[in-house]
VOBA-1610 file (N, C-alpha, C; in pm, whole numbers, padded with zeros to 5 digits, always signed):
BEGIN
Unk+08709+15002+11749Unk+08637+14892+11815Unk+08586+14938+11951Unk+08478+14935+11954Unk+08389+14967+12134Unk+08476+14872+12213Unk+08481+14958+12367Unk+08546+14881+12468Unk+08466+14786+12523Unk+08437+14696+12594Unk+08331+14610+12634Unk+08350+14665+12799Unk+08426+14656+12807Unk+08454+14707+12937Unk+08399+14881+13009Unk+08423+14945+12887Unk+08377+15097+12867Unk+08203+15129+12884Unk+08161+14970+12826Unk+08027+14987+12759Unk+07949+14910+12905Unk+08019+14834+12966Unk+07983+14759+13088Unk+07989+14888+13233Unk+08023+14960+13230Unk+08049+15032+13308Unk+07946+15147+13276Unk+07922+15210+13129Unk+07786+15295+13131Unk+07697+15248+13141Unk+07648+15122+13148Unk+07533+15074+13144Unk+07498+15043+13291Unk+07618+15012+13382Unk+07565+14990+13537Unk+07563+15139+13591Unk+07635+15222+13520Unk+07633+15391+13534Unk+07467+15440+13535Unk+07400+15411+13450Unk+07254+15445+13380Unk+07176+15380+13487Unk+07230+15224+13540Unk+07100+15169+13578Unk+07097+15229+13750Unk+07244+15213+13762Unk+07201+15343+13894Unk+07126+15450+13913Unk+07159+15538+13853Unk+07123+15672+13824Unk+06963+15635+13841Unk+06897+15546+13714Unk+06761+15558+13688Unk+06716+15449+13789Unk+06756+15366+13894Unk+06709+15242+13971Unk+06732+15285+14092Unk+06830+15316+14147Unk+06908+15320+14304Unk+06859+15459+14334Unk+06824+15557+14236Unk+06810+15718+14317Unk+06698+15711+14298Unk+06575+15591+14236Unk+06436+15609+14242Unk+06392+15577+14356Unk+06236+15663+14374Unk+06188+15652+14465Unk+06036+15624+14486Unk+05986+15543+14553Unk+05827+15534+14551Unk+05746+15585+14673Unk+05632+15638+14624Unk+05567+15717+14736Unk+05390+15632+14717Unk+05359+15605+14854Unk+05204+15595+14878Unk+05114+15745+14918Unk+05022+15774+14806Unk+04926+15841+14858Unk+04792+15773+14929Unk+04755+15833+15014Unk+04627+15797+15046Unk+04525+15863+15021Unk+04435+15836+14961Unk+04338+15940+14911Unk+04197+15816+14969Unk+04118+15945+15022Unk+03999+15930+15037Unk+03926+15969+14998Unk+03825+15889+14978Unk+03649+15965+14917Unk+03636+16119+14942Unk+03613+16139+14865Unk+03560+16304+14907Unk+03718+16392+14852Unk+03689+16529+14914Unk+03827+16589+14890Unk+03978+16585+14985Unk+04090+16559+14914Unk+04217+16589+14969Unk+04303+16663+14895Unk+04389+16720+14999Unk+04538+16821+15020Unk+04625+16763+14963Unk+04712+16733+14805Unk+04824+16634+14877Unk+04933+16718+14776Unk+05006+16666+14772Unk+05111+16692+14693Unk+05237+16606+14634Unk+05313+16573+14562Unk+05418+16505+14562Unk+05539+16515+14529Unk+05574+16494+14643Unk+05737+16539+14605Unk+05848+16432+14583Unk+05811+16407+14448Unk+05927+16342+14389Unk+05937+16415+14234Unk+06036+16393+14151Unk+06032+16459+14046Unk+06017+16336+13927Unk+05898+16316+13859Unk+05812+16205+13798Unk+05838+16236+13669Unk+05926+16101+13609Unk+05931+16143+13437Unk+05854+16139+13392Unk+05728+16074+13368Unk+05618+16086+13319Unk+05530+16201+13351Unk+05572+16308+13373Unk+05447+16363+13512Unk+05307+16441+13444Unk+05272+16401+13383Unk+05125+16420+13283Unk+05031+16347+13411Unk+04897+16411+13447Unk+04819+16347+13506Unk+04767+16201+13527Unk+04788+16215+13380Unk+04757+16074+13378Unk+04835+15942+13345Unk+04957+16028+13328Unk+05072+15863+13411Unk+05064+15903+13532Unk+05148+15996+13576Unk+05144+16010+13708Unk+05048+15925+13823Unk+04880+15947+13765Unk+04825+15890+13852Unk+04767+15737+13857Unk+04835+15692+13724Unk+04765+15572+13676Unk+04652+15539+13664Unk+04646+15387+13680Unk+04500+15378+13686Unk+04370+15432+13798Unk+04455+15494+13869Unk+04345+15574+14017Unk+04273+15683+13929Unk+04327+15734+13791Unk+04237+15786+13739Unk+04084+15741+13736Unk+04050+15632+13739Unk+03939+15598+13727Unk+03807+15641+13829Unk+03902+15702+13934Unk+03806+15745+14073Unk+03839+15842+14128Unk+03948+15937+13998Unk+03965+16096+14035Unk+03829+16182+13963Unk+03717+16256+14052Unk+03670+16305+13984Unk+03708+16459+13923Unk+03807+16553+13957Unk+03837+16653+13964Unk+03936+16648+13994Unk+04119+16736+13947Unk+04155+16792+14015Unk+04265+16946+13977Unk+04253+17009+14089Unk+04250+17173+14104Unk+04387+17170+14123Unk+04449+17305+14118Unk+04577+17335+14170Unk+04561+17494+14133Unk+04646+17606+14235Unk+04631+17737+14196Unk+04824+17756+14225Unk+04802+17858+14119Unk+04931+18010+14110Unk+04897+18129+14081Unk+05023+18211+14111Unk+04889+18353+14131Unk+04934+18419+14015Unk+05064+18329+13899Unk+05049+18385+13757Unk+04933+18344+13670Unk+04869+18239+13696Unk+04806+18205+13623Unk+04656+18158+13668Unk+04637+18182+13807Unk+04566+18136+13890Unk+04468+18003+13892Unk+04347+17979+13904Unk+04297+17832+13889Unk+04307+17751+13799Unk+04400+17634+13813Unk+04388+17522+13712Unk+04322+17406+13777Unk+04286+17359+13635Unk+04172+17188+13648Unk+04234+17104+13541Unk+04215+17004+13612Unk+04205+16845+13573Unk+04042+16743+13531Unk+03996+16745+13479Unk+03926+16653+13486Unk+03891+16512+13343Unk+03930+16431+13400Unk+03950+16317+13330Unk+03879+16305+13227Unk+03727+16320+13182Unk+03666+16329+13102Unk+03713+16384+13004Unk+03749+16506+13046Unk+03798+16607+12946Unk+03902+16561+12816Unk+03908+16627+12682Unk+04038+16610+12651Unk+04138+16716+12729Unk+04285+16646+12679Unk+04415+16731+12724Unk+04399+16845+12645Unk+04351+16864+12571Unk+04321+17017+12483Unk+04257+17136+12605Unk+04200+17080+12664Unk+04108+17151+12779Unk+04143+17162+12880Unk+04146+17054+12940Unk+04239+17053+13101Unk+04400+17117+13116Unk+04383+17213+13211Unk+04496+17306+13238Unk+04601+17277+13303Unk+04598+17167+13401Unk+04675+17092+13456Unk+04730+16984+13372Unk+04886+16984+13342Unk+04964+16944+13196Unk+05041+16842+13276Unk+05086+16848+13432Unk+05197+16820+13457Unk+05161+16826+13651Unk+05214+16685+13713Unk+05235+16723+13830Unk+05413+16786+13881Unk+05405+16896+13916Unk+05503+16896+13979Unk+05505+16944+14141Unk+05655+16874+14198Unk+05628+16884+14350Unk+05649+16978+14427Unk+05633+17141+14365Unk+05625+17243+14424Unk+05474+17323+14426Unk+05383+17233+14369Unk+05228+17249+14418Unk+05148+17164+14453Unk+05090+17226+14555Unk+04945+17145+14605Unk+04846+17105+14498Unk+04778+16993+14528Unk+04669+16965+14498Unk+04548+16911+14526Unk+04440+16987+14530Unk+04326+16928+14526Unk+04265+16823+14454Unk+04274+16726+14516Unk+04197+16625+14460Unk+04038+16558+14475Unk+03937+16572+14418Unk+03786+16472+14483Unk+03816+16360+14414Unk+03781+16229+14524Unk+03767+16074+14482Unk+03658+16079+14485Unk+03603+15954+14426Unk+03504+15897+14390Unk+03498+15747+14539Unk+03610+15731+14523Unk+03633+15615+14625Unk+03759+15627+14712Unk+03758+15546+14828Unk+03889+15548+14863Unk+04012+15496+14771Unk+04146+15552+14789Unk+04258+15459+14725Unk+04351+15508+14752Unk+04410+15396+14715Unk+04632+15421+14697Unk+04716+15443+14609Unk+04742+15554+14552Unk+04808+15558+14424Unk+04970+15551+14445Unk+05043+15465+14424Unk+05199+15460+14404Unk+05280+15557+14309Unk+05325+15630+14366Unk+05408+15680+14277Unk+05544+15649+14235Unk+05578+15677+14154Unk+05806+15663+14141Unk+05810+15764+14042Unk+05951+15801+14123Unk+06010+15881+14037Unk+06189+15935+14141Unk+06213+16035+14146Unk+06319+16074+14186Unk+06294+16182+14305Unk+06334+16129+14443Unk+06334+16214+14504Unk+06380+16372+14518Unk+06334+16464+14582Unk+06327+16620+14594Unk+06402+16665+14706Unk+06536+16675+14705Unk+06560+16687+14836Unk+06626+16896+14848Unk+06615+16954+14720Unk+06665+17111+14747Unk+06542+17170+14597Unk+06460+17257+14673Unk+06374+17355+14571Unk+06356+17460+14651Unk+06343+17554+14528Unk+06311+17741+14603Unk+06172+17694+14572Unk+06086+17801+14657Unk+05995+17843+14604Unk+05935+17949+14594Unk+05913+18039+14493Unk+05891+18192+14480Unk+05710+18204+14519Unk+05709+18232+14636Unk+05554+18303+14662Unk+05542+18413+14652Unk+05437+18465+14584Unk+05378+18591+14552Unk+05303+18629+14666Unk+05302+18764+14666Unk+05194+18803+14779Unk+05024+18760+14742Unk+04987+18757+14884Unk+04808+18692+14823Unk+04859+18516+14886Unk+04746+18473+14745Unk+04762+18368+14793Unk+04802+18238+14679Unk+04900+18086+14763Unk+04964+18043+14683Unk+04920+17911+14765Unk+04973+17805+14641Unk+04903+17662+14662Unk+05052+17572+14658Unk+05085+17542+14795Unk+05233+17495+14784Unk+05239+17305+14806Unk+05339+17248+14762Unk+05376+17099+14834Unk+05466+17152+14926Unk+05500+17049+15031Unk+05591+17048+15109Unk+05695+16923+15098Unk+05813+16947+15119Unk+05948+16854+15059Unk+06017+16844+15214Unk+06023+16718+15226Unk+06118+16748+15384Unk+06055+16650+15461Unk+06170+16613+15555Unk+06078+16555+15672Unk+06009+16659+15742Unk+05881+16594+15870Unk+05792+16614+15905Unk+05844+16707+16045Unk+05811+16835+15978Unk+05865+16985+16073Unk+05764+17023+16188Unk+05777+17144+16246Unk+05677+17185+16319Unk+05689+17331+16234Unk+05576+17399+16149Unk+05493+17489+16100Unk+05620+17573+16119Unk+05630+17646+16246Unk+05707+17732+16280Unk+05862+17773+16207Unk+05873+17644+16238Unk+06020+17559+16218Unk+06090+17613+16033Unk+05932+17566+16013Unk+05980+17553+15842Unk+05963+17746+15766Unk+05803+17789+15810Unk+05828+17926+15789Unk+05916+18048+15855Unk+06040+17966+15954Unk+06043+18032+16031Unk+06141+18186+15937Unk+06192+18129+15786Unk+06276+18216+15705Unk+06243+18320+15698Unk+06076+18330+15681Unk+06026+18450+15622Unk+05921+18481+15691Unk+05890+18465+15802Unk+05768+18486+15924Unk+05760+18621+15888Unk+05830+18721+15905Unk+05806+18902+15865Unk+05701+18893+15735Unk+05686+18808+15682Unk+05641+18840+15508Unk+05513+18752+15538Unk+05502+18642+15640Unk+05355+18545+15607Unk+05287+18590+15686Unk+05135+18549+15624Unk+05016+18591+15674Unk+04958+18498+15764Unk+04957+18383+15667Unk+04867+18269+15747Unk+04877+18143+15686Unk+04883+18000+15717Unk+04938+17846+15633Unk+04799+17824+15662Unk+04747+17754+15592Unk+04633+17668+15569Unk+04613+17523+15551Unk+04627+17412+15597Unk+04658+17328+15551Unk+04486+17190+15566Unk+04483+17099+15546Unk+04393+17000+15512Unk+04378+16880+15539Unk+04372+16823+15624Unk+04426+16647+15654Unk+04273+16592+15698Unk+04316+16478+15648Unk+04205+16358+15661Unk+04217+16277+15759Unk+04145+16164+15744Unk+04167+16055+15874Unk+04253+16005+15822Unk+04318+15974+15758Unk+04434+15889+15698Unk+04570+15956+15708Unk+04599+16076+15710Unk+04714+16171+15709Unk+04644+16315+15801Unk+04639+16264+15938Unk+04611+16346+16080Unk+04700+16380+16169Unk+04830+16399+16102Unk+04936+16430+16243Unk+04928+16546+16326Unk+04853+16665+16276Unk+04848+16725+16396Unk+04659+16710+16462Unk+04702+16604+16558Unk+04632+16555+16668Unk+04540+16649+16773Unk+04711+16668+16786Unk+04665+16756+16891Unk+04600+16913+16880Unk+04598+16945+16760Unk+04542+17075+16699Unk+04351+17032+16645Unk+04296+16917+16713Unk+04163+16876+16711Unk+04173+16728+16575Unk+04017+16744+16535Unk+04012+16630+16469Unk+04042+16693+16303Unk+04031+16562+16233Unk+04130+16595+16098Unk+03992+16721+15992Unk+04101+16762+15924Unk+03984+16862+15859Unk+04085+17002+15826Unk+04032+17136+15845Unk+04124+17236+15804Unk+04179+17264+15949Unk+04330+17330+15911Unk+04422+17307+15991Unk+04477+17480+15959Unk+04496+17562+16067Unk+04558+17675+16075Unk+04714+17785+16129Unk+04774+17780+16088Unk+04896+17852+16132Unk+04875+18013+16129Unk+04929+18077+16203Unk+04910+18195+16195Unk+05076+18261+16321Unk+05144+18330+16200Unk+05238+18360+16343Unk+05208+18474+16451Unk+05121+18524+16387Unk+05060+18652+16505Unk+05020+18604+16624Unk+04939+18492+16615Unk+04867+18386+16706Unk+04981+18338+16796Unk+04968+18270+16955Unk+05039+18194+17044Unk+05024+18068+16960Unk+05143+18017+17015Unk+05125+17858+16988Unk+05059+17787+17033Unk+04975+17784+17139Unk+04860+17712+17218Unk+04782+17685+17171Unk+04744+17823+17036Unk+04578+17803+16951Unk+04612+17791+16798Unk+04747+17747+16810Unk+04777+17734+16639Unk+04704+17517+16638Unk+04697+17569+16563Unk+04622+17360+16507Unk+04697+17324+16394Unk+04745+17386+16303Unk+04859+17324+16221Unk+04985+17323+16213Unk+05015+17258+16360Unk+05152+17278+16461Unk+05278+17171+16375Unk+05200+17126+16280Unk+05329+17043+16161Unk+05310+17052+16002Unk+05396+17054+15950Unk+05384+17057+15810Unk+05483+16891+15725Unk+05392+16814+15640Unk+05420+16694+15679Unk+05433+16635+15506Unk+05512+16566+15441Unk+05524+16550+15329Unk+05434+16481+15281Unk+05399+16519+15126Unk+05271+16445+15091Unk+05141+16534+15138Unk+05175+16644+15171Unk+05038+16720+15217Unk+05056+16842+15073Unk+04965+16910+15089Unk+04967+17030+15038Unk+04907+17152+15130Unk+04934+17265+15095Unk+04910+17396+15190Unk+04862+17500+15113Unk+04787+17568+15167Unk+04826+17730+15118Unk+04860+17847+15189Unk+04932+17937+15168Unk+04989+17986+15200Unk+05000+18127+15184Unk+04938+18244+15257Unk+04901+18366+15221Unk+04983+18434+15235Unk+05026+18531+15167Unk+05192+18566+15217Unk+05098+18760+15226Unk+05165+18853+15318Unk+05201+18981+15305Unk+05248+19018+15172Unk+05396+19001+15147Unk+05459+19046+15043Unk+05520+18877+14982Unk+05611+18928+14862Unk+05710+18857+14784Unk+05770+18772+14844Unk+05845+18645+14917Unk+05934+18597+14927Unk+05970+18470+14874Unk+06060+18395+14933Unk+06119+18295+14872Unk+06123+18165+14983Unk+06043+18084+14993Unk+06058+17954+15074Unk+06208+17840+15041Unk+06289+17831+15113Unk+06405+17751+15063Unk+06414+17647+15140Unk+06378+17540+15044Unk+06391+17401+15113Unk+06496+17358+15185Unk+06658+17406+15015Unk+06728+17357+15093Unk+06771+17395+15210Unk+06765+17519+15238Unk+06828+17579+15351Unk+06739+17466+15471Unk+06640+17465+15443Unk+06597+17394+15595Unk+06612+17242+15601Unk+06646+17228+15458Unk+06700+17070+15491Unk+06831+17039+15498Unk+06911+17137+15509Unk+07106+17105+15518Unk+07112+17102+15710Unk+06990+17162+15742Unk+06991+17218+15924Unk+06936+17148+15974Unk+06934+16975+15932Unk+06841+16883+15990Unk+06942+16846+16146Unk+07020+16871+16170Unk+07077+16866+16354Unk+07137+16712+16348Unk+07161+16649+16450Unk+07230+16521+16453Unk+07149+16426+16543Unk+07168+16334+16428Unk+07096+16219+16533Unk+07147+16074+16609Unk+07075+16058+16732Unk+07167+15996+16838Unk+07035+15846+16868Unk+07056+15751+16872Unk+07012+15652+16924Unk+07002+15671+17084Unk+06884+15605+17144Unk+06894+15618+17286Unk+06765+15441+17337Unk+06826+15431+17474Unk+06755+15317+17480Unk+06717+15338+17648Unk+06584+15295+17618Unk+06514+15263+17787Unk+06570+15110+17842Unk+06635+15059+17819Unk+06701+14878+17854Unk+06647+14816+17816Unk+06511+14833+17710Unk+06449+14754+17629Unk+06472+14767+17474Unk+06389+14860+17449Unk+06397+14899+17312Unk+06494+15009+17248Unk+06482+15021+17125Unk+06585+15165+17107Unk+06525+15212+17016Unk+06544+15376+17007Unk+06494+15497+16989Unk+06583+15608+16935Unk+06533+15659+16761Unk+06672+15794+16748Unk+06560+15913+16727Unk+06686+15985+16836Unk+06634+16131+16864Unk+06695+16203+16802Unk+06649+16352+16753Unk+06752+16448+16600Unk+06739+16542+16654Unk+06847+16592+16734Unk+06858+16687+16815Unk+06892+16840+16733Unk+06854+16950+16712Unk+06873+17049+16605Unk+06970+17177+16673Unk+06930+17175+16806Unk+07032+17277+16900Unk+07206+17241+16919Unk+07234+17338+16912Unk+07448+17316+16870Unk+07453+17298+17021Unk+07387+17356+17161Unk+07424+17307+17215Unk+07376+17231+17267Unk+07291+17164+17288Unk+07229+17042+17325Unk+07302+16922+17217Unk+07318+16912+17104Unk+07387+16818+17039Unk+07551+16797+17102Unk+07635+16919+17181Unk+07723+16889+17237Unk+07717+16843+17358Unk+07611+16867+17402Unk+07554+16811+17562Unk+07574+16663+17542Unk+07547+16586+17413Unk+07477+16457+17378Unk+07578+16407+17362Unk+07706+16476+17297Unk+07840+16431+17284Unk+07902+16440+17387Unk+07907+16491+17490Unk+07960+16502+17626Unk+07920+16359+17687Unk+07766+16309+17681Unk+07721+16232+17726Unk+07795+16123+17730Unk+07787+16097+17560Unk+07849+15968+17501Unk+08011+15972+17521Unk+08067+16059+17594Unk+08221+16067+17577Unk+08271+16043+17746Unk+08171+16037+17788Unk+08168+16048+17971Unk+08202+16166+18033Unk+08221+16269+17933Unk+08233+16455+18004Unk+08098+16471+18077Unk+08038+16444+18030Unk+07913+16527+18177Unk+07827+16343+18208Unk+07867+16322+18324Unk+07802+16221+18377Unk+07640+16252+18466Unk+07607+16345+18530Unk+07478+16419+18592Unk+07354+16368+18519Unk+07355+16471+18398Unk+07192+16491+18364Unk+07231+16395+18247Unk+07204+16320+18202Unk+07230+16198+18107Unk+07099+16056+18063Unk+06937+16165+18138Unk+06848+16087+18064Unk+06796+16182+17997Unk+06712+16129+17856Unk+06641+16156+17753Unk+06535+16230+17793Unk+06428+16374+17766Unk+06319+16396+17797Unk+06326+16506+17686Unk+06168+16500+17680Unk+06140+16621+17530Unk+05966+16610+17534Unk+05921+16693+17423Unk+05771+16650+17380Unk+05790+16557+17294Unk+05645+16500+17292Unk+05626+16364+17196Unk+05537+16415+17062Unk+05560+16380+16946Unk+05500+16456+16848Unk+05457+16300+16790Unk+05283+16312+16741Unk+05220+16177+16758Unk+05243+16148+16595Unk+05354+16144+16536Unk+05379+16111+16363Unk+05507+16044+16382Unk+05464+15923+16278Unk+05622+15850+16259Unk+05726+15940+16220Unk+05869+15928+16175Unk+05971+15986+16117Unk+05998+15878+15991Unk+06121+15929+15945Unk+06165+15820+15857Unk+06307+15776+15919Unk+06370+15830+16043Unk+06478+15848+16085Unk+06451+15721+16221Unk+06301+15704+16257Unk+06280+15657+16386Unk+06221+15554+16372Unk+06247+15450+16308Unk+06139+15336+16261Unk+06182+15201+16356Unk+06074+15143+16438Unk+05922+15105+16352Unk+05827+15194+16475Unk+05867+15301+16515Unk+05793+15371+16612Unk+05702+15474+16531Unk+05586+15502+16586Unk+05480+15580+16544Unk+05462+15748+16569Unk+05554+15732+16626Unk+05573+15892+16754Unk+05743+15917+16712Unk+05757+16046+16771Unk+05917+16099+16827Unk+05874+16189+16887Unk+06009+16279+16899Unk+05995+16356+16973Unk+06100+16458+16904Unk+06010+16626+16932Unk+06021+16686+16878Unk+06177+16751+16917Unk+06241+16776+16821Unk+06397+16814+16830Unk+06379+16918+16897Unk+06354+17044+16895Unk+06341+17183+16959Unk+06313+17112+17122Unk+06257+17045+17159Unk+06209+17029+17324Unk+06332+16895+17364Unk+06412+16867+17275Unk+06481+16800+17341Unk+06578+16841+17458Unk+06601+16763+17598Unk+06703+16808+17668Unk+06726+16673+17759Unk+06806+16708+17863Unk+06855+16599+17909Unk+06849+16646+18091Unk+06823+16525+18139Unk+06775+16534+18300Unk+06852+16408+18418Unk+06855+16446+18521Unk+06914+16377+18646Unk+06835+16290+18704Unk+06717+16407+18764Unk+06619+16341+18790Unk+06461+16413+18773Unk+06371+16344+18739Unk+06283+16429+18695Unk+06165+16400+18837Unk+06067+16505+18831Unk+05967+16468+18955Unk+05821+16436+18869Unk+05783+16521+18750Unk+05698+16503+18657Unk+05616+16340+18653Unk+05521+16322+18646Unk+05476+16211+18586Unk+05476+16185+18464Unk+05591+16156+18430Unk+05632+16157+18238Unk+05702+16032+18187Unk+05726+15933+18301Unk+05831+15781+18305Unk+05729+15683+18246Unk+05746+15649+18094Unk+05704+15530+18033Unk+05821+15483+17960Unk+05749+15358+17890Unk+05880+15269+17861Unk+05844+15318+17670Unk+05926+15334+17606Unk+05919+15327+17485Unk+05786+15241+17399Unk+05815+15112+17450Unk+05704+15023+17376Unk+05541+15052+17450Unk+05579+15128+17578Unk+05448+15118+17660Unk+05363+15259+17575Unk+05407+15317+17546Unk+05396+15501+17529Unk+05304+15432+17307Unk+05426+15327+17273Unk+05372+15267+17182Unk+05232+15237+17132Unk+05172+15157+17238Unk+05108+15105+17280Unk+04989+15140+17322Unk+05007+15274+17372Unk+04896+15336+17434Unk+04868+15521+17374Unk+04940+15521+17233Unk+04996+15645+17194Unk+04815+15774+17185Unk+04741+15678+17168Unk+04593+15754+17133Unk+04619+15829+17300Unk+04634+15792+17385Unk+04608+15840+17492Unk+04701+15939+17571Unk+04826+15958+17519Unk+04919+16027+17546Unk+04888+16211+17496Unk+04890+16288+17642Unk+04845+16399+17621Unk+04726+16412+17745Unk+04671+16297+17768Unk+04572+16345+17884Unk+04607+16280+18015Unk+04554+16172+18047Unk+04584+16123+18167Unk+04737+16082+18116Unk+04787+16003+18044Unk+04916+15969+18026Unk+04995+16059+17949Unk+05144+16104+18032Unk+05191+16202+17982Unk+05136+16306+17953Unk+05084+16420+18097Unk+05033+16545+18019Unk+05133+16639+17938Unk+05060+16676+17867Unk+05132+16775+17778Unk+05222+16715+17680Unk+05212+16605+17638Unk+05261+16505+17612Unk+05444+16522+17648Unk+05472+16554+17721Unk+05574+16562+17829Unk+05631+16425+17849Unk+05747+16348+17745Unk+05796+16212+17836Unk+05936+16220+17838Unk+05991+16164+17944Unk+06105+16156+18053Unk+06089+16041+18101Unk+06139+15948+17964Unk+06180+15801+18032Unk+06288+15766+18117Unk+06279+15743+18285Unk+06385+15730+18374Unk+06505+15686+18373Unk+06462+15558+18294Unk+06558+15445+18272Unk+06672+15471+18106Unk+06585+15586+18075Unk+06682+15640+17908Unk+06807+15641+17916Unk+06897+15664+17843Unk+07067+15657+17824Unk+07014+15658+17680Unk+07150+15708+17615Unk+07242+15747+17525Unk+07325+15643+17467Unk+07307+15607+17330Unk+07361+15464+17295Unk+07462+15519+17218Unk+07448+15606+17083Unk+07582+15637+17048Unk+07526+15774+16944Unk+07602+15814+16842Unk+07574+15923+16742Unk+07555+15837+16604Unk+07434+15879+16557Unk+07421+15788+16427Unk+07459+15895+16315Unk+07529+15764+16250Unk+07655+15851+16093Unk+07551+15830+15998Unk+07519+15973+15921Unk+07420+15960+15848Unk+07462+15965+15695
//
């Protein structure tokens, strides 16, 4: 005789698994061509579930590997023809619309993939929160050539590297004249490598650093500090061991997080540190910096340099 009890328990087993670990993603796609990629892992992932009905205003789309090099999509076509069988979220893709749109995706988030690049050139997604370029190639910098990346008006976070369009990394180059100073999920890249190596997600996503809430006496704000010692600086803070330098200051990087919500900005973990007193013209209020974020970088906050006066340290957030 079946247990009822046995049978009640696989079935809330299943609906977890397939309900609670799903995940939905907005693309934005605009007229003309985009970069994107997706990183979730999609049971359906045939083009045309995957993209649903937005098929109707995909006119084309591309993806390259350097075993097999150019593949196409195009809707017209039968599946007998079109080479692209399957999205998965360890390649880029080129897409042309016909119109603007939003395609929803679900499926299961991506949170650990290798990825084997060949020397030459390779057409990658990116999995992860929203890095700085450096940050993410920093595994195999000896082996890369050059990142390439693509953003529109709709998905423009690096700002400050000019207006949206092609976007360049290069580690030979200073950082002053690099323009694709982030690598941002939902984008796609390419990626020219020297030789052979291996991009490892997870490694750069187990080293995401610790994150700490902080408040100007208005609003509140979490910062993800990635340095061992600056994260003990932060714990000193919160423990009353170092009373001195105990306000917030860093660069401001003009892209939401998923860690920092409902703010539009953070600030970049690598420039985080902590201050007494600052002389800089860098003192805004959280909601003000909000508020006025298009403008941050020239007259307000150069260098986008902020050192809110009034900052403190609220506690360590358990993640």
């Amino acid at each position: 005789m079946i247990n009822k009890k046995f049978i009640y328990i696989l079935f809330i087993s299943l609906f977890l698994m397939n309900n609670v670990l799903a995940e939905e993603i907005d693309l934005d796609l605009i007229k003309g061509w985009n970069l994107v990629s997706v990183p979730l892992e999609i049971e359906d992932n045939h083009p045309r579930e995957g993209f649903g009905d937005t098929m109707d205003d995909i006119i084309r789309i591309y993806t390259f590997n350097p075993r097999e090099g150019a593949l196409i999509f195009i809707p017209e076509l039968p599946d007998t023809v079109n080479t692209i069988r399957e999205i998965d979220p360890s390649h880029g893709y080129w897409i042309r619309m016909k119109n603007d749109r939003t395609v929803t995706i679900e499926g299961r988030a991506v949170e650990s993939i290798q990825i084997g690049l060949r020397r030459g050139f390779n057409l990658i997604g990116y999995i992860g929160e929203t890095r700085n370029t450096e940050e993410v190639f920093g595994q195999i910098d000896n082996k890369l050539e050059k990142v390439v990346g693509f953003e529109t008006r709709t998905n423009n976070p690096n700002k400050g590297g000019g207006v949206a369009g092609g976007k360049l990394y290069m580690p030979s180059l200073p950082s002053q004249v690099q323009s694709l100073k982030l690598m941002v999920p939902k984008l796609g890249y390419w990626v020219v490598m020297k030789d052979d190596a291996v991009l490892n997600y997870q490694e750069l996503n187990s080293s995401q650093g610790a994150l700490f809430r902080m408040t100007d006496g208005s609003d509140i704000f979490v910062i993800n500090i990635t340095d061992s010692e600056k994260i003990q600086e932060a714990r000193d803070i919160l423990s009353g061991r170092q009373t001195d330098a105990t306000h917030v200051m860093g660069i401001i990087a003009k892209n939401p997080v998923d860690y920092n919500p409902p703010w539009s900005y953070h600030l970049e973990p690598e420039t985080i540190s902590f201050f007494e007193y600052a002389v800089e013209v860098c003192d805004a209020s959280i909601q003000y910096v909000e508020d006025n974020l298009e403008e941050v970088g020239g007259a307000l906050l150069p260098g986008n340099r902020w050192c809110p006066w009034g900052s403190r340290l609220i506690e360590e957030v358990n993640v």
